[in-house]
PDB file of N, CA, C and O in Angstrom, chain B, residues numbered from 101:
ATOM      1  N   UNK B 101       0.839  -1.188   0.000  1.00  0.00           N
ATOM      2  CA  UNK B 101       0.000   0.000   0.000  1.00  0.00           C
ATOM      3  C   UNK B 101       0.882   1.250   0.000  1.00  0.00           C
ATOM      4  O   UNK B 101       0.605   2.269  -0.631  1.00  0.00           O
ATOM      5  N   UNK B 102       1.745   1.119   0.605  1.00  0.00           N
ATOM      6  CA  UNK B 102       2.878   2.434   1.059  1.00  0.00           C
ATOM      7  C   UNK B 102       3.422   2.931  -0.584  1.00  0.00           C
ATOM      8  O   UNK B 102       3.714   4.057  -0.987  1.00  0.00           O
ATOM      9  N   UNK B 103       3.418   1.596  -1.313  1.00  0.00           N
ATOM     10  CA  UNK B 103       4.262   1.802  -2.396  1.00  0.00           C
ATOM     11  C   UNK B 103       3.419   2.436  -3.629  1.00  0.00           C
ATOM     12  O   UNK B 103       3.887   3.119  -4.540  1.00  0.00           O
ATOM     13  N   UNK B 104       1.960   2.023  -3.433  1.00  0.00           N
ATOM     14  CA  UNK B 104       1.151   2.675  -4.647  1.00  0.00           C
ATOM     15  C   UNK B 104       0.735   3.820  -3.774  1.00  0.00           C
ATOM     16  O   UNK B 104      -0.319   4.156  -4.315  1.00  0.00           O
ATOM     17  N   UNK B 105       0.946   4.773  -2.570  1.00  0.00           N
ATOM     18  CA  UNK B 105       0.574   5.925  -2.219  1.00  0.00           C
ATOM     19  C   UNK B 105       2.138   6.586  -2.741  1.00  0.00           C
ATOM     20  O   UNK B 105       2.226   7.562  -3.486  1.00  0.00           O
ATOM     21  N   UNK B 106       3.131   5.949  -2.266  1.00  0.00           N
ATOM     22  CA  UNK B 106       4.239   6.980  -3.148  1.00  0.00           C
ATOM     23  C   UNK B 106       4.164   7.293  -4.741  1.00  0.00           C
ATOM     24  O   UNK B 106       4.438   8.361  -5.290  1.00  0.00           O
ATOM     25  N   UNK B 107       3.729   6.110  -5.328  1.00  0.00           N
ATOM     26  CA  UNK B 107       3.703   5.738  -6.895  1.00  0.00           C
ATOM     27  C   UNK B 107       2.781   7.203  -6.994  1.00  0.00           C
ATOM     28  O   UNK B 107       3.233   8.249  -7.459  1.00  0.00           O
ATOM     29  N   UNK B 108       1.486   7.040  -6.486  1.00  0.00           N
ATOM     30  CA  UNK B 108       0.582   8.323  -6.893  1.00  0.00           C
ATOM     31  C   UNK B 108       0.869   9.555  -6.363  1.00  0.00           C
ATOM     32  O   UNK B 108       0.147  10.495  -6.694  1.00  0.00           O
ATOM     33  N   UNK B 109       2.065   9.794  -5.371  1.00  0.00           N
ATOM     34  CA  UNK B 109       2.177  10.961  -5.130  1.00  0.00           C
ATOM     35  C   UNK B 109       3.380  11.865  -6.362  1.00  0.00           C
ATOM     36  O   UNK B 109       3.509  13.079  -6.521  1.00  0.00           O
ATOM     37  N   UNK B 110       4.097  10.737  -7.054  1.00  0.00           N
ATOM     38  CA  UNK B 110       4.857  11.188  -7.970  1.00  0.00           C
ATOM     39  C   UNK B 110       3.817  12.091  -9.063  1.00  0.00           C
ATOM     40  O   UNK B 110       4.044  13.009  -9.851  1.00  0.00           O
ATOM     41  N   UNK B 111       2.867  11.511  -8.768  1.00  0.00           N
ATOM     42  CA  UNK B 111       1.462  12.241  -9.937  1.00  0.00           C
ATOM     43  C   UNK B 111       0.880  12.988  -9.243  1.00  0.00           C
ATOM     44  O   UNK B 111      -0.257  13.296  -9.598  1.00  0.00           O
ATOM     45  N   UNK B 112       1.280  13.408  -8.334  1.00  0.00           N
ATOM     46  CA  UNK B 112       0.152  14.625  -7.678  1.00  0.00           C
ATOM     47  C   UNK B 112      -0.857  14.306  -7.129  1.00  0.00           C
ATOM     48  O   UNK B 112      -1.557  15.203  -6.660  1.00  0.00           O
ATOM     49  N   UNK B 113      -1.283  12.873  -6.998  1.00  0.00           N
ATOM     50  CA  UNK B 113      -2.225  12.193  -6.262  1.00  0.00           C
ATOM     51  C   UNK B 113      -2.022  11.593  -4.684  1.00  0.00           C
ATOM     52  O   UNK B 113      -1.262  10.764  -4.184  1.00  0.00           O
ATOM     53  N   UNK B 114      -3.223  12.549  -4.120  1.00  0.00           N
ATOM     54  CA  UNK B 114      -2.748  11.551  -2.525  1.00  0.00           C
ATOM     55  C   UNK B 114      -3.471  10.714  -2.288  1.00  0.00           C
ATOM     56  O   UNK B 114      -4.588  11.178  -2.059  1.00  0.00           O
ATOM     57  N   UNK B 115      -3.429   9.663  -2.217  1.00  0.00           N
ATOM     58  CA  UNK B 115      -4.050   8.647  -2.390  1.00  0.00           C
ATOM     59  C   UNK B 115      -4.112   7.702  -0.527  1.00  0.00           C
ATOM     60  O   UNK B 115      -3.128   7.175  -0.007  1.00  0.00           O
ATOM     61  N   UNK B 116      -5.277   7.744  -0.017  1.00  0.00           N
ATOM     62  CA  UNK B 116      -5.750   6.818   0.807  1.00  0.00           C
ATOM     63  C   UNK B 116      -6.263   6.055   0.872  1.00  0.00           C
ATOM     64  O   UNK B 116      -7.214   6.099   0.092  1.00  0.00           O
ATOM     65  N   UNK B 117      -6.195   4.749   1.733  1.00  0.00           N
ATOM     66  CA  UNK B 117      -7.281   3.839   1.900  1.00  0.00           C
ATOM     67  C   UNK B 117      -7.331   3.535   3.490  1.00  0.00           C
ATOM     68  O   UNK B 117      -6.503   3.463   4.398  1.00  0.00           O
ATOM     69  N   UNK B 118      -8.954   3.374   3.330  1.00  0.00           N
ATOM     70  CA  UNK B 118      -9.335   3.207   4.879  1.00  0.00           C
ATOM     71  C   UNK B 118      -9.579   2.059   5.604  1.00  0.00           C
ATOM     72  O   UNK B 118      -9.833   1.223   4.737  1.00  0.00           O
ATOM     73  N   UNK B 119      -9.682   1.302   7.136  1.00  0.00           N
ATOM     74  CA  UNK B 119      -8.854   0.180   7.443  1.00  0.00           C
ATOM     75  C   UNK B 119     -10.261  -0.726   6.927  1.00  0.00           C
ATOM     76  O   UNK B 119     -10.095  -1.913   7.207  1.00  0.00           O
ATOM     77  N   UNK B 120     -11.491  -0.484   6.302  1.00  0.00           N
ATOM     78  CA  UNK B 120     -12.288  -1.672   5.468  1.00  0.00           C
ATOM     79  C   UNK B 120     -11.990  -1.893   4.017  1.00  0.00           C
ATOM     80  O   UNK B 120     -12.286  -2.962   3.483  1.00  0.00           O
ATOM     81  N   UNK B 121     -11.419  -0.926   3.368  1.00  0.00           N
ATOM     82  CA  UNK B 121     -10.558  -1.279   2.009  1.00  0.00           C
ATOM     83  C   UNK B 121      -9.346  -2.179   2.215  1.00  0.00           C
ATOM     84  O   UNK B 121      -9.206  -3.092   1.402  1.00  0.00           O
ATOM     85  N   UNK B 122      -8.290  -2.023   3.370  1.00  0.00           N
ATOM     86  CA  UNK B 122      -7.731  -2.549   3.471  1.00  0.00           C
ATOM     87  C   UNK B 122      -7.876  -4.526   4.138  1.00  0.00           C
ATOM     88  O   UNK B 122      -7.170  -5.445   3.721  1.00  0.00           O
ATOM     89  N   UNK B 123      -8.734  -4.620   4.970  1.00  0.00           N
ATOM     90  CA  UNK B 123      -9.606  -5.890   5.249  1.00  0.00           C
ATOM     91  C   UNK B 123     -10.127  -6.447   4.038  1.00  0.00           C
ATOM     92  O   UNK B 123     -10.229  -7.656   3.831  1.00  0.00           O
ATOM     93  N   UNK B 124     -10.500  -5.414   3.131  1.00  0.00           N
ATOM     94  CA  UNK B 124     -11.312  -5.930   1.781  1.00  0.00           C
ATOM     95  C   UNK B 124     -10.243  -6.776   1.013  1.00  0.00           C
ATOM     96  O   UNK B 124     -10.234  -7.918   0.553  1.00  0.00           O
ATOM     97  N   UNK B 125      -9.422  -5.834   1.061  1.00  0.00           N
ATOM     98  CA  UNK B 125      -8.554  -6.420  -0.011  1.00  0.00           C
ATOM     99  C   UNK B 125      -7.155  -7.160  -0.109  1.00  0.00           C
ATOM    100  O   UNK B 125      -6.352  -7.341  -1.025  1.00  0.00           O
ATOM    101  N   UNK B 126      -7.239  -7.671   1.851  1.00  0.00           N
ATOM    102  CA  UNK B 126      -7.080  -8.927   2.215  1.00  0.00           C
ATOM    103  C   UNK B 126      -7.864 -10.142   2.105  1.00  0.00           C
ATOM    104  O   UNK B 126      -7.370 -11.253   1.913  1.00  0.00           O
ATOM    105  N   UNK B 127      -9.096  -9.898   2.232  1.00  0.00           N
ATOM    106  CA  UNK B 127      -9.934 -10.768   1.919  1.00  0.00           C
ATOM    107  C   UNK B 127      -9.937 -11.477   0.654  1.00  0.00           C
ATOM    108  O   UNK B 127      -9.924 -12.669   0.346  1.00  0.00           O
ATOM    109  N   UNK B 128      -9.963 -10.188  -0.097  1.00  0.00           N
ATOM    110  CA  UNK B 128     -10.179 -11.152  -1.587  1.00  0.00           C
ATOM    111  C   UNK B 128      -8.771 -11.877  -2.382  1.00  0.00           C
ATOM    112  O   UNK B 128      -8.787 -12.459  -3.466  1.00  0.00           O
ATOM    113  N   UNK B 129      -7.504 -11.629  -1.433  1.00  0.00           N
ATOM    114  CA  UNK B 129      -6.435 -12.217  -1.574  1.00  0.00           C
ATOM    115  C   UNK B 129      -6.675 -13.296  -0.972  1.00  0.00           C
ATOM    116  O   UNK B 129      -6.075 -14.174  -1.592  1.00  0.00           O
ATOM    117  N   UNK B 130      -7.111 -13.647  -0.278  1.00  0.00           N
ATOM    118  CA  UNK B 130      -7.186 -15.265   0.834  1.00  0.00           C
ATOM    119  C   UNK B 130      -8.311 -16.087   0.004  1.00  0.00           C
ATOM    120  O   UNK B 130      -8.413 -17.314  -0.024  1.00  0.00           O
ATOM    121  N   UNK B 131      -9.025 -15.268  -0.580  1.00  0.00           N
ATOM    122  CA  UNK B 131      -9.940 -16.172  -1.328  1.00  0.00           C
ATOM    123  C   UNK B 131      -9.555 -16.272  -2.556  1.00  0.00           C
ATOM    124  O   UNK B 131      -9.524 -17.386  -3.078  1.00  0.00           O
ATOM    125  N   UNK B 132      -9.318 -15.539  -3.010  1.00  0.00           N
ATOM    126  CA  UNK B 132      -8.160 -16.121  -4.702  1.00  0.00           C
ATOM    127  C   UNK B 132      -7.281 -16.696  -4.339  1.00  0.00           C
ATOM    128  O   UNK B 132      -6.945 -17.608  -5.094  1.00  0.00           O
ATOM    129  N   UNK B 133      -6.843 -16.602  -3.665  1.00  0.00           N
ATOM    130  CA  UNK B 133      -5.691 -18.203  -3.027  1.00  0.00           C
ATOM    131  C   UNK B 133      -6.097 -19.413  -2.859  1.00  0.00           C
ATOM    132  O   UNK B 133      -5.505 -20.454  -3.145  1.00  0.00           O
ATOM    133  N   UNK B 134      -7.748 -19.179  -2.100  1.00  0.00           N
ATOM    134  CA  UNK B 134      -7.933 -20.315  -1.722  1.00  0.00           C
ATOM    135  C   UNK B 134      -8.470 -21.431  -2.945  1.00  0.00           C
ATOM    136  O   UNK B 134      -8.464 -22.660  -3.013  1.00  0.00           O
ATOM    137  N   UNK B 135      -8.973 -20.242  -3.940  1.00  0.00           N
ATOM    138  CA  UNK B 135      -9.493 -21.079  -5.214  1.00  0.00           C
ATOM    139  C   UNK B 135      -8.790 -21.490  -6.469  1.00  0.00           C
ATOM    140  O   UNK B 135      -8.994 -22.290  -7.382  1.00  0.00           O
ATOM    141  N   UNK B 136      -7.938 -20.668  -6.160  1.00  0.00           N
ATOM    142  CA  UNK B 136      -6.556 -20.860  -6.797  1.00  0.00           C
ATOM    143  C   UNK B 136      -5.137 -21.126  -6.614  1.00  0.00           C
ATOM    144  O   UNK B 136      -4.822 -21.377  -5.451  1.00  0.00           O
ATOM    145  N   UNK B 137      -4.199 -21.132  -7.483  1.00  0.00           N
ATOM    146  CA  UNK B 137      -3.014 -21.502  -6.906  1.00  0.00           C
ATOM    147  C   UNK B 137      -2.519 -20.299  -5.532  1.00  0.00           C
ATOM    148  O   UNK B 137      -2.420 -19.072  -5.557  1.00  0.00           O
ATOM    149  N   UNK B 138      -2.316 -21.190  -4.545  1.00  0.00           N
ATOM    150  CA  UNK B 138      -1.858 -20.707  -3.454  1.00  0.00           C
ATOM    151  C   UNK B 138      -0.311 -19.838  -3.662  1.00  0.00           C
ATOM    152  O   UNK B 138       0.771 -20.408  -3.797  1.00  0.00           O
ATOM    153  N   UNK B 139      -0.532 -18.217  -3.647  1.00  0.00           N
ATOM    154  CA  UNK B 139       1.108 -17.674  -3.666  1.00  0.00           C
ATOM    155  C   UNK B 139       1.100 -16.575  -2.603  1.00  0.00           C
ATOM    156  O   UNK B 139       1.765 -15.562  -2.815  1.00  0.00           O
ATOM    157  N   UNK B 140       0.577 -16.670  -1.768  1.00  0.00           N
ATOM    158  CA  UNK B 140       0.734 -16.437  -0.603  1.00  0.00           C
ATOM    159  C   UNK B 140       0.275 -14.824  -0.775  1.00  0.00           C
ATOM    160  O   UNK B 140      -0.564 -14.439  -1.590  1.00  0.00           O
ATOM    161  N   UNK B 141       1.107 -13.855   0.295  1.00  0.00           N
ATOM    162  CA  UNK B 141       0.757 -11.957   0.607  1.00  0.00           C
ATOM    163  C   UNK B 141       1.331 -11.923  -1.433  1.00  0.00           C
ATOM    164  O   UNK B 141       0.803 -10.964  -1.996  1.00  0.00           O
ATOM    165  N   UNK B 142       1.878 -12.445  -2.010  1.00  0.00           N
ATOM    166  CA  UNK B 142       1.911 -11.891  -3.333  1.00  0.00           C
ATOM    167  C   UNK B 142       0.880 -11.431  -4.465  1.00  0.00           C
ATOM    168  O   UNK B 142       0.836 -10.610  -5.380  1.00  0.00           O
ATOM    169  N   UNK B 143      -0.121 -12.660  -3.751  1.00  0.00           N
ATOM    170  CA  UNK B 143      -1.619 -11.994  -4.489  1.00  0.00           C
ATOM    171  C   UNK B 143      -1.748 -10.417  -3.802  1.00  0.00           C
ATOM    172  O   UNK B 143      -2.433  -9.518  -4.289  1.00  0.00           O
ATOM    173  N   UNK B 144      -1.246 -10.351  -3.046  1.00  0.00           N
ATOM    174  CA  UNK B 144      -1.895  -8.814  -3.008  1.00  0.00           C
ATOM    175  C   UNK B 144      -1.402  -7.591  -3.762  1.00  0.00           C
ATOM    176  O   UNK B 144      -1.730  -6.408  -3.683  1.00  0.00           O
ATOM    177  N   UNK B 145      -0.537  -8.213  -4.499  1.00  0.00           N
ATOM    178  CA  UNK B 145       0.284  -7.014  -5.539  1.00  0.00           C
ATOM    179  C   UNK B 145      -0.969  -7.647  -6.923  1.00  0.00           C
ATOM    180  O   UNK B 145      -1.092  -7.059  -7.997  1.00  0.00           O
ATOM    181  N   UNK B 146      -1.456  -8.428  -6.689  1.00  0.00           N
ATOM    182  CA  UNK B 146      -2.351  -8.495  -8.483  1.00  0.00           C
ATOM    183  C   UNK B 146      -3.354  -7.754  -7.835  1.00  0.00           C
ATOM    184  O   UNK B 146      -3.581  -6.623  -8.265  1.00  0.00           O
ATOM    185  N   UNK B 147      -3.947  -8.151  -6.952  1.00  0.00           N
ATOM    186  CA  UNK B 147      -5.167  -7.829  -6.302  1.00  0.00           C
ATOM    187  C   UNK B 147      -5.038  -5.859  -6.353  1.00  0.00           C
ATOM    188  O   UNK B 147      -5.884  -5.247  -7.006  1.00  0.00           O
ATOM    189  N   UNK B 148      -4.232  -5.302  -5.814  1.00  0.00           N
ATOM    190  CA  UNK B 148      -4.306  -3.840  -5.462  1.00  0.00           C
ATOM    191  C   UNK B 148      -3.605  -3.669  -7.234  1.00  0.00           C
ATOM    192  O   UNK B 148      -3.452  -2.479  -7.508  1.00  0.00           O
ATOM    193  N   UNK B 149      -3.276  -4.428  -8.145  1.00  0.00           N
ATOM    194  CA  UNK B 149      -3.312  -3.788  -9.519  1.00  0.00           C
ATOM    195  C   UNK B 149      -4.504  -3.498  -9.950  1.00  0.00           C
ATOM    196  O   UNK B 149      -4.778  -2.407 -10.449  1.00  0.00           O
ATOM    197  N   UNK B 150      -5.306  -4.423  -9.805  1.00  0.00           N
ATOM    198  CA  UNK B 150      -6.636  -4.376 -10.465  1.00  0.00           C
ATOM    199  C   UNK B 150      -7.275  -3.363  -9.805  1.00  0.00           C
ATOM    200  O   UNK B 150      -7.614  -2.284 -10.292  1.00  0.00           O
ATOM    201  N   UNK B 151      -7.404  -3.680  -8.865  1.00  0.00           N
ATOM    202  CA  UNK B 151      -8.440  -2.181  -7.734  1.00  0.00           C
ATOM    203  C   UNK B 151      -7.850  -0.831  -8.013  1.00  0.00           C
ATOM    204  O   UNK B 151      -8.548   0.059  -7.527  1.00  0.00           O
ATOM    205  N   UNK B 152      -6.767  -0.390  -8.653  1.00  0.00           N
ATOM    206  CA  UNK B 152      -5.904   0.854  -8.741  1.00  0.00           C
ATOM    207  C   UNK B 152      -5.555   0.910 -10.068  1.00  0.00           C
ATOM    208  O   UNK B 152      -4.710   1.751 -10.374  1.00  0.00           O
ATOM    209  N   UNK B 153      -6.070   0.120 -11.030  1.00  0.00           N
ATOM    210  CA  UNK B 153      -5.562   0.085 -12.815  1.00  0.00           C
ATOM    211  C   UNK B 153      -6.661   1.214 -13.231  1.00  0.00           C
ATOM    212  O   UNK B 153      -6.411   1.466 -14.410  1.00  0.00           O
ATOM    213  N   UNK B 154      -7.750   1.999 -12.811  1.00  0.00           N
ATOM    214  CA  UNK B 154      -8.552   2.845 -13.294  1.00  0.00           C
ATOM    215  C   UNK B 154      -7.759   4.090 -12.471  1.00  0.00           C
ATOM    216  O   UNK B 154      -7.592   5.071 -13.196  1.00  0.00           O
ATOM    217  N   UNK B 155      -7.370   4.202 -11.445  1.00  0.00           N
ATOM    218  CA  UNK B 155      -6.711   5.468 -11.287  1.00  0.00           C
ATOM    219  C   UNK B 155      -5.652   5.220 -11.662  1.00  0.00           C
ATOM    220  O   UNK B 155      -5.766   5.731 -12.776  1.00  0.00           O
ATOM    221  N   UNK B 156      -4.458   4.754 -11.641  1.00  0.00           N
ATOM    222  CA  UNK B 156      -3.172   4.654 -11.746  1.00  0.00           C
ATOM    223  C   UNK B 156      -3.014   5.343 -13.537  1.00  0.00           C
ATOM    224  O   UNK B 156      -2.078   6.044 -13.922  1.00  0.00           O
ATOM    225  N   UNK B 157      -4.043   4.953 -14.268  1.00  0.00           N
ATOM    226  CA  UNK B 157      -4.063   5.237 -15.618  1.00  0.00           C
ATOM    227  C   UNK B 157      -4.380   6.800 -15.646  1.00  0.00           C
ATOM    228  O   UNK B 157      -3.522   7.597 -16.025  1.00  0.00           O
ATOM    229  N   UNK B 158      -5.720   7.230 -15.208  1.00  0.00           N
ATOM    230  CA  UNK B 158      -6.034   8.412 -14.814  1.00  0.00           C
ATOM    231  C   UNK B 158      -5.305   9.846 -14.156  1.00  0.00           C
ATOM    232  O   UNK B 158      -5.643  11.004 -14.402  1.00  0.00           O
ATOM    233  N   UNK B 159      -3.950   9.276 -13.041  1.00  0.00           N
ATOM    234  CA  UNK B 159      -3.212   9.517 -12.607  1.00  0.00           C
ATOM    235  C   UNK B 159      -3.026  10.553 -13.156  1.00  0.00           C
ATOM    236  O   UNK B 159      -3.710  11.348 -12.512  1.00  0.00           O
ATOM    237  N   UNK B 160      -2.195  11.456 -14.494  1.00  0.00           N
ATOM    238  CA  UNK B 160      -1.873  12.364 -14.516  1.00  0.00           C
ATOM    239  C   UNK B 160      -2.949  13.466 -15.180  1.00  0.00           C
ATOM    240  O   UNK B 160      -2.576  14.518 -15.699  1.00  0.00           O
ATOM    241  N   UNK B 161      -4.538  12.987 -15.061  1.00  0.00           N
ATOM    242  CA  UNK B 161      -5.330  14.100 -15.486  1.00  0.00           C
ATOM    243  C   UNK B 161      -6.005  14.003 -13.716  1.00  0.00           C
ATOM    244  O   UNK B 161      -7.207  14.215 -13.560  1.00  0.00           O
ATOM    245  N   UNK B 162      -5.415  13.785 -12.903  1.00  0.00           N
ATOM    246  CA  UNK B 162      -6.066  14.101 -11.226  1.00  0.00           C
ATOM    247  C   UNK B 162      -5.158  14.590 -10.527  1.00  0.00           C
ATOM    248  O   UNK B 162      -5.197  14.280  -9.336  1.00  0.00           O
ATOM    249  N   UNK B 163      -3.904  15.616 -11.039  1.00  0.00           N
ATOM    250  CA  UNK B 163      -2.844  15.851 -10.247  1.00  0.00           C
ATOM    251  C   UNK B 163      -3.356  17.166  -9.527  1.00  0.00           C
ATOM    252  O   UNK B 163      -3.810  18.130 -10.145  1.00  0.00           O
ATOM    253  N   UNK B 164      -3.228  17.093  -8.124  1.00  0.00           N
ATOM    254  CA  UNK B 164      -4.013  17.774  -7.184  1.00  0.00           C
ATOM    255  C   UNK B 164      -4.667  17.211  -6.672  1.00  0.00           C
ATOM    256  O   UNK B 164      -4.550  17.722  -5.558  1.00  0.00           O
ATOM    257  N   UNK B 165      -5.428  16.391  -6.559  1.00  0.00           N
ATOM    258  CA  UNK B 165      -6.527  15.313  -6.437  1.00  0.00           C
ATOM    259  C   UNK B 165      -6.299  14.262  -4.926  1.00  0.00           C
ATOM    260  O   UNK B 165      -5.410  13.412  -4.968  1.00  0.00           O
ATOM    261  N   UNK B 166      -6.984  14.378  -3.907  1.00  0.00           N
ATOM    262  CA  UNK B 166      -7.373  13.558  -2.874  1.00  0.00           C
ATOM    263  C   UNK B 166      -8.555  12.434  -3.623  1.00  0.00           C
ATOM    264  O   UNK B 166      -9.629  12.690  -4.168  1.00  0.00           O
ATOM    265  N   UNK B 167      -7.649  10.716  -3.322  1.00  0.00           N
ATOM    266  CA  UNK B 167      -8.388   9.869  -3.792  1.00  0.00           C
ATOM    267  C   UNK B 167      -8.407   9.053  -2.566  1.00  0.00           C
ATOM    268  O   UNK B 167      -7.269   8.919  -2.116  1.00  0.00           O
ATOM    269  N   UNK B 168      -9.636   8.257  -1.636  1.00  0.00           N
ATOM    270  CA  UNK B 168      -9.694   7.651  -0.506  1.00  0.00           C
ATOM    271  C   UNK B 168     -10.343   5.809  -1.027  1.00  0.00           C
ATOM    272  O   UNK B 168     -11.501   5.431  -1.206  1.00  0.00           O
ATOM    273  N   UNK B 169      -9.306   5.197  -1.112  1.00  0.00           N
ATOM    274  CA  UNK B 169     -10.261   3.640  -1.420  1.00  0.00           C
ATOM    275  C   UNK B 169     -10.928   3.637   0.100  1.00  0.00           C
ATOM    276  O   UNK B 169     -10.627   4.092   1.204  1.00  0.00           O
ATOM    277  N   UNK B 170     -12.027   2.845  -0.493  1.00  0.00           N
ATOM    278  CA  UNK B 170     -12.513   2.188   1.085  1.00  0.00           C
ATOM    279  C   UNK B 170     -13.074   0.708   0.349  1.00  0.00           C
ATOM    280  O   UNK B 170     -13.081   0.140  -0.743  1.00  0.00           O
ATOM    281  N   UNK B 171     -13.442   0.560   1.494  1.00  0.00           N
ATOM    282  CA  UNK B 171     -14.250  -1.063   0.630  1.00  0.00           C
ATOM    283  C   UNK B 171     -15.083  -1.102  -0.398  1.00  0.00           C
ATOM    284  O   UNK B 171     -15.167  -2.106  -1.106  1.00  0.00           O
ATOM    285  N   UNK B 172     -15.879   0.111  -0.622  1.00  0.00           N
ATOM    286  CA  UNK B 172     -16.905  -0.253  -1.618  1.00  0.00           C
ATOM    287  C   UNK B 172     -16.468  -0.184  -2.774  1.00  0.00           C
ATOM    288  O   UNK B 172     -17.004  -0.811  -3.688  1.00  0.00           O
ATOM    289  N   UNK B 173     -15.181   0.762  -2.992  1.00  0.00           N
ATOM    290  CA  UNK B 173     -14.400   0.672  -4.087  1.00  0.00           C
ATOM    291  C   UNK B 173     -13.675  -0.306  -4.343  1.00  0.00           C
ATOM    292  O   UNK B 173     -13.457  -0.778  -5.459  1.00  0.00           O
ATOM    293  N   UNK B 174     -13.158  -0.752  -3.065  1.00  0.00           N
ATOM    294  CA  UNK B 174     -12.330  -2.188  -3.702  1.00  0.00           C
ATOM    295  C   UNK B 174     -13.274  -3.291  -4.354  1.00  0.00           C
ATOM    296  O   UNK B 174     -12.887  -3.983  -5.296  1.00  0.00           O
ATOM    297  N   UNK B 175     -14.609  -3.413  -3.757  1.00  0.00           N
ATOM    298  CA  UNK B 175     -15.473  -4.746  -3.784  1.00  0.00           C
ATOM    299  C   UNK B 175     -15.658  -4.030  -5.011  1.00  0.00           C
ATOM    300  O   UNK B 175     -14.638  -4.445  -5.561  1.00  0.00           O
ATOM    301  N   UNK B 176     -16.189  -3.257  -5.879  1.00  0.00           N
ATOM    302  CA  UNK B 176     -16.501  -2.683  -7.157  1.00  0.00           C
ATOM    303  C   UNK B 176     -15.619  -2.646  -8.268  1.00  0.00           C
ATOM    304  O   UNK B 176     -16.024  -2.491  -9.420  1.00  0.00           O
ATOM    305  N   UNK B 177     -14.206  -2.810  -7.902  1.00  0.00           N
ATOM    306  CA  UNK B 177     -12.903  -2.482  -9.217  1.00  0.00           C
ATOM    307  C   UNK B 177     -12.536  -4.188  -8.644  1.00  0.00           C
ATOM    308  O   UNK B 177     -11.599  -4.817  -9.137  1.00  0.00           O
TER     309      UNK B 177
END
């Protein structure tokens, strides 16, 4: 998480997430593990690609921009 809030601050984006985005998107790492091949906290680098591939792209037309994940965004991207 530390690393895609620096990534977006290089873009002018401050980027938060709050501690049910973060539960969220442990969750859905333990369960793509569980249904799939088991690779342990590494799913959570696919997992926070996908949830962050619509801003991360967006990134340099939101520079200035406060962005807050919470869960409903993670369960939605």
């Amino acid at each position: 998480i530390k690393q895609y809030i620096a990534l977006m601050k290089t873009e002018g984006v401050e980027l938060t997430f709050t501690d049910d985005a973060i539960d969220s998107l442990a969750g859905i790492a333990v369960d793509l593990n569980a249904s799939v091949e088991n690779i342990g906290a590494r799913r959570l680098q696919t997992v926070m690609e996908r949830v962050l591939d619509e801003i991360s792209y967006d990134a340099p037309d939101r520079n200035g921009t406060a962005v807050t994940i919470d869960a409903a965004y993670v369960e939605k991207h």
